[in-house]
Residue frames relative to the residue before (quaternion, step in Angstrom):
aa qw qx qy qz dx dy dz
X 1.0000 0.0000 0.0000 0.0000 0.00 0.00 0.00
X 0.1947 -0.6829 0.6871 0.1538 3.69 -1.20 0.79
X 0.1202 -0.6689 0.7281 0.0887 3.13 -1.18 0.62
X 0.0113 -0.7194 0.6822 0.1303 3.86 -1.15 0.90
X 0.4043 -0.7226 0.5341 0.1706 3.28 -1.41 1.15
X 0.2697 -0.6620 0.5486 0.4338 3.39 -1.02 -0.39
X 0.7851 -0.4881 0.1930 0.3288 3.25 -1.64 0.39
X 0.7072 0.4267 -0.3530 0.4395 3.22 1.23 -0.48
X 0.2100 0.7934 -0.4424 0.3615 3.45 1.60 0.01
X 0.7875 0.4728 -0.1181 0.3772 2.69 -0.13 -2.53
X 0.5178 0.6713 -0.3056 0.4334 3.95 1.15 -1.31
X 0.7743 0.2420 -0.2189 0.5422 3.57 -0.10 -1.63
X 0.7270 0.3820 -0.4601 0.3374 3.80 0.49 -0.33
X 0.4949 0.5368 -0.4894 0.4768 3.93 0.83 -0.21
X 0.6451 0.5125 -0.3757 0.4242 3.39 0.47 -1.39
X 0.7122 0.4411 -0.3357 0.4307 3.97 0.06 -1.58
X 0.5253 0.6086 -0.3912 0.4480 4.29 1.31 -0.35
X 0.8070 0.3844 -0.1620 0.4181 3.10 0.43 -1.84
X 0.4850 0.6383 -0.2714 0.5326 3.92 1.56 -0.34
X 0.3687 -0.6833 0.4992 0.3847 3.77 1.25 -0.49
X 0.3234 0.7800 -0.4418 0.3030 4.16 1.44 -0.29
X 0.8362 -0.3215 0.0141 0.4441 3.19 0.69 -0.87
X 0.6351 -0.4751 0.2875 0.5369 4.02 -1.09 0.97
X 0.8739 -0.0771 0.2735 0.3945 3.49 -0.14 -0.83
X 0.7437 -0.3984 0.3105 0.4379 3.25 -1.44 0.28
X 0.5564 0.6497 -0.1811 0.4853 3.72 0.83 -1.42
X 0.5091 0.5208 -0.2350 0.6437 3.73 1.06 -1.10
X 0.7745 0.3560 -0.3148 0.4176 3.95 -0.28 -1.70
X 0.7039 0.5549 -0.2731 0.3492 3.68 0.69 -0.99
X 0.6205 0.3099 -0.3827 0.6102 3.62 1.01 -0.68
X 0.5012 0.5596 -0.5344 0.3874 3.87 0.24 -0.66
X 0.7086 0.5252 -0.2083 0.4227 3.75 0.64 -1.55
X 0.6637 0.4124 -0.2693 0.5630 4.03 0.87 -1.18
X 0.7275 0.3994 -0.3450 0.4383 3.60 0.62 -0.45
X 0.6584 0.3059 -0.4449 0.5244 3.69 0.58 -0.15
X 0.5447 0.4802 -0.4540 0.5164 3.85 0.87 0.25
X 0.5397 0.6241 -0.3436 0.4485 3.49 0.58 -0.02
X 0.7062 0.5482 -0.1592 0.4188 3.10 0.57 -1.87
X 0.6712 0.5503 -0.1434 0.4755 3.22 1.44 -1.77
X 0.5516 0.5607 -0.3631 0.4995 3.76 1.10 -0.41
X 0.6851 0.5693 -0.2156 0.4001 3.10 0.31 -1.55
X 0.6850 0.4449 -0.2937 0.4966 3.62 0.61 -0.71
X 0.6401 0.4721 -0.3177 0.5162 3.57 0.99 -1.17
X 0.4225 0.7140 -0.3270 0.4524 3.60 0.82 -0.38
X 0.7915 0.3809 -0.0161 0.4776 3.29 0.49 -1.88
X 0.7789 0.3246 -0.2983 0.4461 3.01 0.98 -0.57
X 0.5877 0.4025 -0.4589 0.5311 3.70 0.85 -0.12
X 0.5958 0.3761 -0.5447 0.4549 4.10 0.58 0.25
X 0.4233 0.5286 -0.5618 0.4751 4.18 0.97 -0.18
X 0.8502 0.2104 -0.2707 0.3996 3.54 -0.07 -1.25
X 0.5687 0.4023 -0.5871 0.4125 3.58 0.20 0.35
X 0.5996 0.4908 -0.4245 0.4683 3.68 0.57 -0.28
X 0.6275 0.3535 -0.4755 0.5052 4.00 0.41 -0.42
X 0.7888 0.4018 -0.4289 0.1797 3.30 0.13 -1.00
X 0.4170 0.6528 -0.3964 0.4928 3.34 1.62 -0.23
X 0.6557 0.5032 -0.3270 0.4582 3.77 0.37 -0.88
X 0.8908 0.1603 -0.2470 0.3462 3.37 1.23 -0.77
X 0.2875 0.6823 -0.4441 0.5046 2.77 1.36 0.76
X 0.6650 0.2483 -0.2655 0.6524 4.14 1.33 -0.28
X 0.5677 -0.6839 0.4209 0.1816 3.41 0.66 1.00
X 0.3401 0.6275 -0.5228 0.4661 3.62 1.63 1.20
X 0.5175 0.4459 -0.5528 0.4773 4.00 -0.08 1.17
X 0.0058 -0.7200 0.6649 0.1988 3.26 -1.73 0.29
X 0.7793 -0.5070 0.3677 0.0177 2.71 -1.63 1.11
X 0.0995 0.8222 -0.5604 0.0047 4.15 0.40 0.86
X 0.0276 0.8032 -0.5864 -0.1016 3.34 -1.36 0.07
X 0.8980 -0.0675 -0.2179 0.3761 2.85 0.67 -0.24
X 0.9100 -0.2096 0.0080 0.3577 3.74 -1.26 0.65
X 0.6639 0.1958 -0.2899 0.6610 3.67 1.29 -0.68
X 0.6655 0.4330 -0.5597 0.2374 3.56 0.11 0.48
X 0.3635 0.7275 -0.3661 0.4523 3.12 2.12 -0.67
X 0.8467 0.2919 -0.1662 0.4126 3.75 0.91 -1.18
X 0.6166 0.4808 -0.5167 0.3487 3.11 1.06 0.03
X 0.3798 0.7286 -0.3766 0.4279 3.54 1.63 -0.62
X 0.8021 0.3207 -0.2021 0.4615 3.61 0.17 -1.33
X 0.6129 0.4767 -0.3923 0.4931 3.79 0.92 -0.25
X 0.7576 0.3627 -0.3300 0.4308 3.63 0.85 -0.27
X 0.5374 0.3721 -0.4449 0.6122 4.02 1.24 -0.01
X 0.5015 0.2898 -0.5646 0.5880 4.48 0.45 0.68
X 0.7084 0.3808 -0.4313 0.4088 3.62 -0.29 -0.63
X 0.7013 0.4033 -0.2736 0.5202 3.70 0.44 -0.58
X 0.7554 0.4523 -0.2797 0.3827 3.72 0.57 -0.23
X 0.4425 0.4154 -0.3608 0.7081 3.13 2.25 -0.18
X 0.7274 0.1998 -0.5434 0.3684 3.39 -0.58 -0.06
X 0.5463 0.4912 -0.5239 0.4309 4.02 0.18 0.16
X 0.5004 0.5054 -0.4529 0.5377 3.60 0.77 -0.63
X 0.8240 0.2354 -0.3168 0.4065 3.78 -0.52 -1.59
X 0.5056 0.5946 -0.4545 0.4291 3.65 0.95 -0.06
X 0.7438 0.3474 -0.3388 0.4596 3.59 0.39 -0.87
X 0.6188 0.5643 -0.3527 0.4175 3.59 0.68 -0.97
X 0.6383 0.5690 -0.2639 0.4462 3.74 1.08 -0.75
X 0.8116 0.3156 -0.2184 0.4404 3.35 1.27 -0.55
């Protein structure tokens, strides 16, 4: 595989060499495939999050707020549920 850089590429990578940042070109490239990696992986996770909701709502498992004290009563019950998983996990 060739990989061509652009010029300002080539720039921040000489520079990140001559700076002691990084051994070498070879060095900049895995540094580069591995924070692309990382960055997949999440995208990954997150398009399996939204295929899972949409499945959930697709079985008509969501409810439905409109207005302002259901908005809060909604958000007081996903803290009240997310503390007890906390004292749940911490307990075990």
């Amino acid at each position: 595989m060739e990989v061509v850089l652009t010029p300002t590429q080539e720039s921040l990578i000489d520079a990140a060499v001559r700076e002691g940042r990084l051994s070498g070109r070879e060095d900049a490239m895995r540094q580069a495939l591995a924070l692309w990696e990382h960055e997949e992986m999440e995208r990954r996770g997150l398009v399996a999050m939204i295929a899972r909701a949409d499945a959930e709502i697709e079985r008509g498992e969501y409810v439905e707020v409109s207005t302002e004290e259901e908005i809060d009563a909604l958000t007081a019950d996903v803290i009240r549920r997310g503390q007890e998983r906390l004292a749940a996990k911490r307990r075990d």
